[in-house]
C-alpha positions in Angstrom: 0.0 0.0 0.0 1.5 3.8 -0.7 1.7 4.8 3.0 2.8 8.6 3.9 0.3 9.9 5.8 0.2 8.9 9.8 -2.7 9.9 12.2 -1.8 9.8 15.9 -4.9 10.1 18.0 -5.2 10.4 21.8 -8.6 9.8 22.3 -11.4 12.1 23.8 -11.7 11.0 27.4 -12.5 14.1 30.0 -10.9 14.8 33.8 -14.5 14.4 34.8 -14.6 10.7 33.5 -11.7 9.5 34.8 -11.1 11.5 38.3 -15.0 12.1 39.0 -15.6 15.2 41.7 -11.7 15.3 42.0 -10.8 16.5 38.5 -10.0 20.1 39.5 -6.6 18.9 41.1 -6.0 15.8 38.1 -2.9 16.3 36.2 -3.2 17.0 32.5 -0.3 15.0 31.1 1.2 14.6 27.6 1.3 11.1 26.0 4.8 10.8 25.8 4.9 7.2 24.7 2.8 8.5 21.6 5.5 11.4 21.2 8.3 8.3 21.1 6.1 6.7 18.8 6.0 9.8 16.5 10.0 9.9 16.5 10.3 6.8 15.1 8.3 7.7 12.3 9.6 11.3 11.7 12.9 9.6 11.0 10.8 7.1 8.2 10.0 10.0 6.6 6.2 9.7 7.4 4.3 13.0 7.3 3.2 12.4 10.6 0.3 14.7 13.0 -1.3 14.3 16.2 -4.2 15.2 18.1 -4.5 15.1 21.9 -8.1 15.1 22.0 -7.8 14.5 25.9 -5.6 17.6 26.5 -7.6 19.6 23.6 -10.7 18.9 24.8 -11.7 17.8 21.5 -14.4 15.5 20.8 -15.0 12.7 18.1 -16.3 15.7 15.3 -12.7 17.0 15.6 -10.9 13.6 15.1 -13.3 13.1 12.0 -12.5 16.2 10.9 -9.2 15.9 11.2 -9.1 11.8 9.3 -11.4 14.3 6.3 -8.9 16.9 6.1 -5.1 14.6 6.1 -6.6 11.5 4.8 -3.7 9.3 6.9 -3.5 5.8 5.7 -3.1 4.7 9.2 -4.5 6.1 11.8 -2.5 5.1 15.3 -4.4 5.2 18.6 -3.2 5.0 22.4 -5.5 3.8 25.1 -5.6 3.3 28.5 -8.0 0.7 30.2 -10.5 3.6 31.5 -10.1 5.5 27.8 -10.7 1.7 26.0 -14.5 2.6 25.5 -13.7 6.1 23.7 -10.5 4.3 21.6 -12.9 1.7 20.5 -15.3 5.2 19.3 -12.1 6.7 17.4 -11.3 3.6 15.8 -15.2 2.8 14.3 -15.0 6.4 13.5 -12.3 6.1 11.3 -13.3 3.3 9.6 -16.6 4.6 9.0 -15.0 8.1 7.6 -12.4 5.6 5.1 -12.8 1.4 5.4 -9.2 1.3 3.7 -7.4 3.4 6.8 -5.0 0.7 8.5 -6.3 1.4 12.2 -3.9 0.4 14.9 -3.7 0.4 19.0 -1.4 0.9 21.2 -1.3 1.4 25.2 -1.8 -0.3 28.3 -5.2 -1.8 27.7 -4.2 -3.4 24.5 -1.1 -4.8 26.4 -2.8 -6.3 29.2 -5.4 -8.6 27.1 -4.4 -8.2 23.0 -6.2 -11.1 22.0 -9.5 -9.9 23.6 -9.2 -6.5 22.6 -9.2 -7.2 18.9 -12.3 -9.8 19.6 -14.2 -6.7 21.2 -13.1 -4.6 18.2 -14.2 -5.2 14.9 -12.9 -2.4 13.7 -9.2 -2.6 15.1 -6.9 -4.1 12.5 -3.3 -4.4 14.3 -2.9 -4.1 18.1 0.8 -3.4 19.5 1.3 -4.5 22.7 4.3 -4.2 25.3 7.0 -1.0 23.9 6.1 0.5 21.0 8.8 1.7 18.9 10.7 -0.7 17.3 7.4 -2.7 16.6 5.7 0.2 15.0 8.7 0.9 13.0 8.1 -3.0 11.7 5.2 -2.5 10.9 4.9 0.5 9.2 7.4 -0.9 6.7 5.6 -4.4 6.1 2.3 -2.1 5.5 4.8 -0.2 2.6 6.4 -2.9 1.4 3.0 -4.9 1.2 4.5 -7.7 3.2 2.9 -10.4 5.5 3.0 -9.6 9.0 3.9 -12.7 10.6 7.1 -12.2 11.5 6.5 -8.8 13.6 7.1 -9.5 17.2 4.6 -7.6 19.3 1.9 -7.3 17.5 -1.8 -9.0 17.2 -3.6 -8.8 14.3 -6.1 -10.4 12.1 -5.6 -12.5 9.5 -8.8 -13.4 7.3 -11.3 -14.6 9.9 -8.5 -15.3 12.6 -7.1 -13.0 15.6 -3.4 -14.0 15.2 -1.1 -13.3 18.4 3.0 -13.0 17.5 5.4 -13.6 20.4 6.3 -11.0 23.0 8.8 -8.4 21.8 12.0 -7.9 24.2 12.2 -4.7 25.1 15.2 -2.6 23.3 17.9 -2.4 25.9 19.8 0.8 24.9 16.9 3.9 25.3 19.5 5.9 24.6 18.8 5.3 20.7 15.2 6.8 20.8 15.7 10.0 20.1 13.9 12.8 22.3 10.0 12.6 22.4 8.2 14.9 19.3 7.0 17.2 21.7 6.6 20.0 19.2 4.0 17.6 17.4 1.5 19.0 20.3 -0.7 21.7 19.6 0.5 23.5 22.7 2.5 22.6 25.9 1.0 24.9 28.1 -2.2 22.8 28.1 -0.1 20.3 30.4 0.4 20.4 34.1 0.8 18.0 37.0 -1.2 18.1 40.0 -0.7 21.3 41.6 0.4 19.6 44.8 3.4 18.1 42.7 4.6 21.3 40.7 5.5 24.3 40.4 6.1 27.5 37.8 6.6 26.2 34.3 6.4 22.6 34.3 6.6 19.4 31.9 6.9 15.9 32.1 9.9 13.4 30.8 10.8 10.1 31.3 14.5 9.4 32.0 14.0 5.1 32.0 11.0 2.3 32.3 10.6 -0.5 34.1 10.5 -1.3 37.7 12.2 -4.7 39.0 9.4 -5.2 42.0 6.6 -7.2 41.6 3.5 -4.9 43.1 0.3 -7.5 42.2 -2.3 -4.8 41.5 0.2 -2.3 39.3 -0.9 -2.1 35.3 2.6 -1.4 34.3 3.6 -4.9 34.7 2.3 -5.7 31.2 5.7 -4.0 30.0 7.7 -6.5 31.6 9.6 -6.4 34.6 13.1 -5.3 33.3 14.7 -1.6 34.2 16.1 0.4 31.5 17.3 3.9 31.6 18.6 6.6 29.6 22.2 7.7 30.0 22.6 11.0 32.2 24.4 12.6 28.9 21.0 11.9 27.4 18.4 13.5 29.6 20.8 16.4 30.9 20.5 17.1 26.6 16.5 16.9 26.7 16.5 19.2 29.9 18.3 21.2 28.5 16.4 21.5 25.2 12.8 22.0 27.2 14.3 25.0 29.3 16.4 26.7 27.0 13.4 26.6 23.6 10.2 25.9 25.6 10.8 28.2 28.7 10.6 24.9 31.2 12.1 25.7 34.7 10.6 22.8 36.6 10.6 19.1 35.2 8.7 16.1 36.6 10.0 12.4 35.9 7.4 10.0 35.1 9.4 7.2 35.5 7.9 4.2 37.3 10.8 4.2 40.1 13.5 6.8 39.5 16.1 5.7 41.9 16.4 1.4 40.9 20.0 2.6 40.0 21.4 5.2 42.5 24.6 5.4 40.7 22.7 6.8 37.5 20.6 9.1 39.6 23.8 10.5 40.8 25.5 11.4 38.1 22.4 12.9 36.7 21.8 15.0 40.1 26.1 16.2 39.9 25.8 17.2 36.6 22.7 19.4 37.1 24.5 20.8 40.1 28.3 21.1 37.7 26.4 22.6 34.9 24.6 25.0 36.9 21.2 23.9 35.1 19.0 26.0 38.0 15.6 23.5 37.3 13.9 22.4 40.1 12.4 18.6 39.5 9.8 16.1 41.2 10.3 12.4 40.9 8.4 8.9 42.2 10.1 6.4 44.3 10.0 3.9 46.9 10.4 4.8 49.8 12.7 2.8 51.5 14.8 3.5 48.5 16.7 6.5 49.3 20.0 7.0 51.5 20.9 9.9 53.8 23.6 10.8 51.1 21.6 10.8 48.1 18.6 12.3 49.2 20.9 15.7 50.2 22.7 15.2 47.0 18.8 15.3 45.0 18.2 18.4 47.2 21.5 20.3 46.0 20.3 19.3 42.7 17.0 20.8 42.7 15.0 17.9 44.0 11.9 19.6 45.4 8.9 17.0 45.7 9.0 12.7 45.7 5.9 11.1 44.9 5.9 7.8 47.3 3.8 4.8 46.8 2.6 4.0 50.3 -0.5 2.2 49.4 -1.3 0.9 52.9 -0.6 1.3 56.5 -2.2 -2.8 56.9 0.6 -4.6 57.4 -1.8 -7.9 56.1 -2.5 -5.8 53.1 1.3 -4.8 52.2 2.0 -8.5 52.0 -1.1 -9.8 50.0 -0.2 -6.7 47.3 3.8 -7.9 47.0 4.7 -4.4 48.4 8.1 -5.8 49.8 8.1 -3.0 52.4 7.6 -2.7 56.1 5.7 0.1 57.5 8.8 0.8 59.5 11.1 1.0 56.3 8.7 3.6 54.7 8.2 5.5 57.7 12.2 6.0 57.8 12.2 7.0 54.2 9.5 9.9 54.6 11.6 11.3 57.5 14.9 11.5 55.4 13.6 13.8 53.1 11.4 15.7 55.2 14.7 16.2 56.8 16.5 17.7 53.7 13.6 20.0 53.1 11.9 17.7 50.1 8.6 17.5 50.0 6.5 14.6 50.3 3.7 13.3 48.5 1.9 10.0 49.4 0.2 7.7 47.6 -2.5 5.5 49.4 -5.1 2.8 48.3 -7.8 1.4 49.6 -10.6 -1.4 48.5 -8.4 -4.2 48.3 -9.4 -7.6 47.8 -9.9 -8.5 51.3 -9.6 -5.6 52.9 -11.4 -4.9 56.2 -12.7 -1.9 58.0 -9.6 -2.0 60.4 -7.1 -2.1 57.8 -8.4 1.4 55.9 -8.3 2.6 59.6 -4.9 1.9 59.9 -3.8 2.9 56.4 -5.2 6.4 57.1 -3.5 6.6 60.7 -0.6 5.7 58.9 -0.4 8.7 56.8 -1.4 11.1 59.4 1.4 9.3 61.6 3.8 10.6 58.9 5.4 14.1 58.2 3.8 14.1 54.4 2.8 17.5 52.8 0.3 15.7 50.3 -1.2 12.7 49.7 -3.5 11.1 47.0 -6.0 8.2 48.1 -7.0 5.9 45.2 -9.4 3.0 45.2 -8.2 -0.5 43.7 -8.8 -1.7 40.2 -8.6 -4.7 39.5 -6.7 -4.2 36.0 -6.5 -6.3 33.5 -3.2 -8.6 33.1 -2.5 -8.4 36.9 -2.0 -10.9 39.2 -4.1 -9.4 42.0 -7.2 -9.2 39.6 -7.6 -13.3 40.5 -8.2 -12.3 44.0 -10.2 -10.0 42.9 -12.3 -12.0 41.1 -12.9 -14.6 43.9 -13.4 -11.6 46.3 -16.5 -9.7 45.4 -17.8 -7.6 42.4 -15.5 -7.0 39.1 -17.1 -4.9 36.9 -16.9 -5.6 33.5 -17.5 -2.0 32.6 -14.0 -1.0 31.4 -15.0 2.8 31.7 -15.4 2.0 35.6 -11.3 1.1 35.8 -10.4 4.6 37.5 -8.8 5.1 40.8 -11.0 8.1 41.5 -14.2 7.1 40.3 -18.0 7.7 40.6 -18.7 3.9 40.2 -16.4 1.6 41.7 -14.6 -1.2 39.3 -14.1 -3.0 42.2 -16.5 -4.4 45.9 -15.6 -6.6 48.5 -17.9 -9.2 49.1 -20.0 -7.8 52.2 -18.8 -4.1 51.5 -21.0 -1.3 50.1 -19.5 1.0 47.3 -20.9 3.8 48.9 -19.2 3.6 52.4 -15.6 3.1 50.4 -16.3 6.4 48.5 -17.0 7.6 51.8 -13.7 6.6 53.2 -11.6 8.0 50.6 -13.3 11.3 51.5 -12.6 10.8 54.5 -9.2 10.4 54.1 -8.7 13.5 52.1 -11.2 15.4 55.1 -8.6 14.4 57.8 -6.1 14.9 55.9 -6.0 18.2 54.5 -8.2 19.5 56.8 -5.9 19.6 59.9 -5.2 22.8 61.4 -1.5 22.1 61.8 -1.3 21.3 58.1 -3.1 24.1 56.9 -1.0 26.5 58.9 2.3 24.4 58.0 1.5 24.9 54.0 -0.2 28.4 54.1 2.9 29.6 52.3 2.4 27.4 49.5 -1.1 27.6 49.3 -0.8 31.2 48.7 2.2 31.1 46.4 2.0 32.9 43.4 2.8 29.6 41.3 0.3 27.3 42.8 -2.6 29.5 43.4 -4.1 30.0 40.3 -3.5 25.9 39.3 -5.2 25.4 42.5 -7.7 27.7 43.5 -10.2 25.5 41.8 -9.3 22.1 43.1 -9.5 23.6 46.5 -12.6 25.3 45.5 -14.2 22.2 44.9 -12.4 20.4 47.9 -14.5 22.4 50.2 -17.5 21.6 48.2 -17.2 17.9 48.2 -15.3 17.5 52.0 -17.6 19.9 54.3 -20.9 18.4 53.5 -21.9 20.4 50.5 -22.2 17.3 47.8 -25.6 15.0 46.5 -26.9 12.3 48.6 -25.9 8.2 46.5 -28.1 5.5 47.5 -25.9 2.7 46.7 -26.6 -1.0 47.2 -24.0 -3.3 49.0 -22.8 -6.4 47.2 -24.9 -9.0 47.6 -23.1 -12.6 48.2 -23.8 -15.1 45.3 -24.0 -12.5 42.4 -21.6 -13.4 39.6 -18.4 -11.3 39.4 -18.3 -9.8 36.1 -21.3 -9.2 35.6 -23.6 -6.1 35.2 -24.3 -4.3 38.7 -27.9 -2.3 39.4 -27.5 1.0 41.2 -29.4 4.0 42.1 -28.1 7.6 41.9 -30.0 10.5 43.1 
């Protein structure tokens, strides 16, 4: 086939749908993997354009419009398992607007379950599971070349009536030979942000390696396989670089999974930010029993200002039945190091686990009010797709089979324990943001930052809406408990008023 034309299409999905009554303080970030994608073919020679309908707020009229106006011969599409039912909508679309277009999907659904994804999709043609690039790359010249597609690692496809699945794809080990993410392919950078908590002035996200070696039973980034890989410190001092001196970027967030599996990496990077007088201050996530006294003051020289920590429990049970491989004590330790450099600290916390009683949320949120933390984020579990807590799941209560339910701040839960009402676990995570924030001593602690010139006008409406949905002021949800015998999977009845 003559291919020249690319579409790359993040689909329409809204804060609202995925973050519910907390989408005032959601971050708006740009699909870097798509960006990587791009690169690879930019340096085919593909005239390649894409549309962030999440971050443009643009709905299906504008990705029609769009398919009209370039007439792409393949149209790409990223999904996560919460935007699979609005992928699914981009991808009939397309094929409605031009039956020949070559539709393909990439992402973390699509990874998780491939096979079943291209059974629930008529209209999908090629699904690329695990990394993208090198697979993409493949198949884009197969497509041009008009070859069979049989010997593409990575990919699932159909051939004639059957959905064909190729063996995995090892992940490339050298990231070094991607070049730098096609930013400049986005309609406009200042349409992204983190959560206001997490950053500050002019900020953008990067990714300076993937992976994470642990083995966390409820985390959907396992479906990319287990192995770390990061770029060299050369490399992402170069992109820094780029984004402050051309885009204006001053503070940079790392999206990694875990930034510090290789300490020695980390601190090069953090002495040659210091050495080269870069003057960037930067966020990162991490384990926290992952840092050392030394390194922690040495990410603090360097402009370390915020560490996002994955918590997720104070339930001792619970941190063993989700793999954690951390003690509360061993957590606790790592908060207090970096409160003690002056880094901030952000928490992350779940609740709703398979299993999980009314004593351990209790002592999950005592937990993180035990802890010197200046944020924290509570998420309900999802059972996602592809991971190895999902079994429990399933034999634990209700799994809905309503992929738009699979958010961790949602209206409708994706996820109730046998015995539990949905209602009372929204209530707890409310809680746990009530308590929380609403402590005298942390208001007064953070009334400087709350009134900074930076983060007020990011978050004058999230608290705005904080107050509305913490001190009373929200709609009354009549919710029915799950009821012991009903089949998991299957559609649940519920009454809003």
């Amino acid at each position: 086939m003559r291919l020249e034309r690319i579409l790359l299409v993040n689909p329409p999905l809204s804060l609202t749908q995925v973050y519910g009554k907390y989408a005032s303080g959601a971050p708006i970030l740009p699909p870097l993997g798509f960006c990587y994608i791009a690169g690879v073919l930019l340096e085919q020679g593909f005239d390649v354009r894409l549309l962030d309908c999440a971050a443009e707020r643009s709905d299906l009229a504008a990705v029609e419009r769009a398919i009209r106006d370039f007439k792409p011969q393949m149209l790409g599409v990223t999904s996560t398992t919460v935007s699979f039912h609005c992928a699914k909508e981009v991808i009939a679309l397309a094929k409605d607007v031009d039956p020949a277009i070559v539709t393909v999907l990439g992402g973390a659904h699509v990874s998780a379950v491939p096979r079943q994804t291209l059974e629930e999709l008529a209209a999908l043609d090629v699904g690329v599971y695990g990394e993208g690039e090198l697979t993409i790359g493949e198949l884009t010249r197969a497509l041009a070349e008009g070859r069979s597609f049989d010997a593409i690692l990575g990919i699932c496809y159909r051939d004639g009536g059957r959905v064909r699945l190729n063996p995995p794809r090892p992940n490339a080990p050298d990231l070094d030979r991607f070049r730098v993410p096609a930013r400049h392919l986005l309609k406009d950078l200042r349409l992204y942000s983190p959560n206001p908590l997490r950053g500050f002035s002019r900020s953008v996200s990067l990714i300076s390696s993937r992976g994470c070696t642990f083995d966390c039973s409820y985390c959907d980034q396992s479906v990319f396989s287990r192995r770390w890989r990061g770029h060299s410190a050369g490399y992402v001092i170069e992109e820094i670089r780029a984004l402050k001196n051309e885009w204006g970027f001053d503070f940079f967030s790392f999206e990694d999974d875990h930034f510090l599996i290789n300490h020695a990496r980390v601190a090069e990077l953090c002495r040659r930010m210091i050495d080269e007088k870069l003057d960037i201050g930067w966020t990162c996530s991490a384990r926290a029993n992952s840092f050392t006294p030394e390194l922690a003051a040495l990410m603090k020289e360097a402009g370390c200002k915020i560490v996002f920590l994955g918590l997720e429990s104070g339930s001792p049970r619970i941190l063993q039945q989700i793999d954690k491989d951390i003690t509360l004590a061993a957590a606790a330790r790592g908060v207090e190091l970096l409160a003690a450099q002056g880094i901030l600290t952000y928490g992350a916390f779940m609740i709703g686990t398979p299993g999980e009683t009314e004593v351990d949320t209790a002592l999950t949120l005592e937990f993180a009010l035990s802890l010197p933390l200046d944020a924290v984020s509570c998420f309900v579990y999802v059972p996602y797709p592809g991971t190895p807590l999902r079994e429990l799941a399933l034999k634990s209560g209700f799994v809905s089979d309503d992929w738009r339910d699979y958010s961790a701040h949602p209206t409708r839960l994706p996820f109730i324990n046998a015995g539990a009402s949905e209602e009372r676990v929204l209530e707890q995570q409310r809680e746990f943001y009530r308590r929380f924030y609403l402590r005298p001593s942390h208001i007064v602690r953070h009334l400087p930052n709350y009134l900074n010139r930076a983060f007020l006008p990011k978050a004058a409406s999230m608290l705005w809406n904080f107050s509305l949905n913490h001190l009373g002021f929200r709609r009354a949800v009549s919710v029915r408990p799950f009821v012991a015998g009903e089949a998991a999977g299957g559609q649940r009845a519920r009454a809003h008023t």
